[in-house]
C-alpha positions in Angstrom: -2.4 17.4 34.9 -3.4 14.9 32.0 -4.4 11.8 32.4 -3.6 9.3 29.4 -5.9 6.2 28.6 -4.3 4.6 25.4 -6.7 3.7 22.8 -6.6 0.7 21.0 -3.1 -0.5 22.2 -1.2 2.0 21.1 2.0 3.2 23.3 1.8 5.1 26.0 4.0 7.8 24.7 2.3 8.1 21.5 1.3 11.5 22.5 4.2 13.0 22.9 6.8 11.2 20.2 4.0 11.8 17.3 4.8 15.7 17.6 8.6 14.7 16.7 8.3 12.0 14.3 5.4 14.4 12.7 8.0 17.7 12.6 10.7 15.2 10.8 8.4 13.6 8.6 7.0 17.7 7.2 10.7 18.8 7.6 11.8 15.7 5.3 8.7 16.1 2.9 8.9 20.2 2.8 13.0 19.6 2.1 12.4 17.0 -1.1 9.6 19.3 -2.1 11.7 21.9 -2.6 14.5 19.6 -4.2 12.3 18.9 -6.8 11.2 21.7 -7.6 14.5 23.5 -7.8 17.2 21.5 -7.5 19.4 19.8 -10.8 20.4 16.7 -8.9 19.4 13.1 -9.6 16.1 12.8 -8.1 16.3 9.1 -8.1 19.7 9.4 -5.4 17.8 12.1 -3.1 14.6 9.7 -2.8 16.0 6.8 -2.5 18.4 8.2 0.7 15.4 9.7 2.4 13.3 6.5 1.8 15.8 4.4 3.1 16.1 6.5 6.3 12.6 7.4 6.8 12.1 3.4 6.7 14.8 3.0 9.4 13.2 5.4 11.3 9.6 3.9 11.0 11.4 0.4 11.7 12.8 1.6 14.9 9.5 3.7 16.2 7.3 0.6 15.0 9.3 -1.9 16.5 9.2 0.5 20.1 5.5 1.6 19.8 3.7 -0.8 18.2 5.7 -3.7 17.2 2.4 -6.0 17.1 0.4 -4.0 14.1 1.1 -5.5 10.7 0.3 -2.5 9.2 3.0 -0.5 10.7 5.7 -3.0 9.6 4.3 -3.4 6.1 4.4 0.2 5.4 7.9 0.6 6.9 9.4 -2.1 4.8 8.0 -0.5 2.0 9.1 2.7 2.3 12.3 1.1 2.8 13.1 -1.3 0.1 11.6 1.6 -2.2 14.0 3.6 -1.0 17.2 0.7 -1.8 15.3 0.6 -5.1 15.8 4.2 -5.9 19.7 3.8 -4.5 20.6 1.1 -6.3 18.5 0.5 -9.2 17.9 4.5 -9.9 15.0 5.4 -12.3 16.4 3.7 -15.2 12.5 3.6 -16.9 10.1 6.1 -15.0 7.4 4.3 -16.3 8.8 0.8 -14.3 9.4 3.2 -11.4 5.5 4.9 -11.9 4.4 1.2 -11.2 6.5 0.5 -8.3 5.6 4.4 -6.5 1.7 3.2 -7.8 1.7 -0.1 -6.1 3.4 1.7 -3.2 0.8 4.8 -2.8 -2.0 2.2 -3.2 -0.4 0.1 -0.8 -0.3 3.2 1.6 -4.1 3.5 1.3 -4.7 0.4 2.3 -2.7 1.0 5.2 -4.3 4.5 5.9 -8.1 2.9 5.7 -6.8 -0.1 8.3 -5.5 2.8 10.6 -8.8 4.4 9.6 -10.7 1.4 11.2 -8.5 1.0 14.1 -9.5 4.7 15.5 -12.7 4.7 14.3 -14.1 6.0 17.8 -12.2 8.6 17.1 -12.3 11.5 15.0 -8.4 10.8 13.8 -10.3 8.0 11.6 -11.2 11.2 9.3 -7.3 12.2 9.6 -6.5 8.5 8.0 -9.1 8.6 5.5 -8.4 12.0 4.4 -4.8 10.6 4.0 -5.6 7.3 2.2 -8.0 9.5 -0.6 -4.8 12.2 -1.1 -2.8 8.8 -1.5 -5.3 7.0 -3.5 -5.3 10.0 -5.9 -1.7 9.9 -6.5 -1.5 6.2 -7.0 -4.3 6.3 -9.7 -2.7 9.4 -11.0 0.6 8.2 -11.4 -0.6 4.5 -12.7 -2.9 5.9 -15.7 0.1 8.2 -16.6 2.9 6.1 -16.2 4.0 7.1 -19.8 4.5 10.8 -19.2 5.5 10.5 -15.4 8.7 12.9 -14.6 10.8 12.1 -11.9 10.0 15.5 -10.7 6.4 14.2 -10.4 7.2 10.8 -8.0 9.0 13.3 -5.4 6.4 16.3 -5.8 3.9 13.3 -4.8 6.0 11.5 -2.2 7.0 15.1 -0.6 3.2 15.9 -0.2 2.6 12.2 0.9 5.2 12.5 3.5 4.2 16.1 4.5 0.3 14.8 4.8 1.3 11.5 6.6 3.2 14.2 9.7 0.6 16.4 9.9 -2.5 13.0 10.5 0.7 11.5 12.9 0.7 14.9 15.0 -2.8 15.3 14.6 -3.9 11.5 15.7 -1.0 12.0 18.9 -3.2 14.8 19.8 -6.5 13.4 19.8 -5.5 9.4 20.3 -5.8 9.8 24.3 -8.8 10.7 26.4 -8.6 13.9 29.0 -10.4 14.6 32.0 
């Protein structure tokens, strides 16, 4: 039998919902992966739908597992209003949409170096700062080359982000807890 001691205040059933909210977030990231790559569609429509829901999801499991860590909520509204961003206002410019993905990947390594410090007993910190240095990359990569950014180059980059971000979620549900 396991015995669970949460870490750091996170919920008690962190274990076992980051193996779900992990497979969705890979399944969603693998799915606009291969949109991109292969599909003639308007990019902007396809991210800004799974944005939106992928923030409504995050709102709902931050708000029931950890509804007192700021830097839950900041990246869930993020994610979201990027995503009504992409619905509403499309990619009219990529290089004014560049900046906003930018700001939001750098944004997402803050986040992923406060998770970092939050676990740092543990050896999911590694997980989080492996995932804010892929995000880092992609924010300095798409802000120095904001000019000859594709659309097909913000959802390669927030497909891998989102694929990354499951597997440190499955990977910090599986180490997050203590066992005799």
């Amino acid at each position: 039998m396991w015995i669970k001691v949460v870490k750091d205040g996170l919920s008690d059933d962190y274990e076992r919902k980051s193996k779900w909210i992990s497979a969705l977030f890979f399944s969603v990231g693998t799915i606009i992966l291969i949109y991109v790559l292969f599909s003639e569609l308007a990019t902007s429509s396809i991210l800004g739908v799974t944005l939106t829901g992928i923030g409504l999801l995050s709102a709902y499991l931050t708000a029931k597992m950890s509804p007192s860590t700021p830097a839950s909520w900041s990246k869930t509204l993020l994610i979201f209003f990027t995503g009504l961003f992409f619905l509403f206002v499309g990619m009219a410019t990529l290089t004014s949409m560049g900046v906003l993905v930018g700001i939001f990947f750098l944004l997402g390594t803050l986040n992923n170096l406060y998770l970092a410090y939050l676990t740092r007993k543990d050896s999911t910190a590694y997980a989080w700062i492996m995932h804010a240095l892929i995000s880092g990359f992609f924010a300095i990569d798409i802000l120095l080359h904001t000019s000859t950014l594709t659309a097909n180059t913000i959802g390669l980059y927030i497909a891998i982000n989102l694929m990354v971000d499951g597997l440190v979620v499955l990977y910090s549900g599986r180490n997050i807890f203590i066992r005799p």
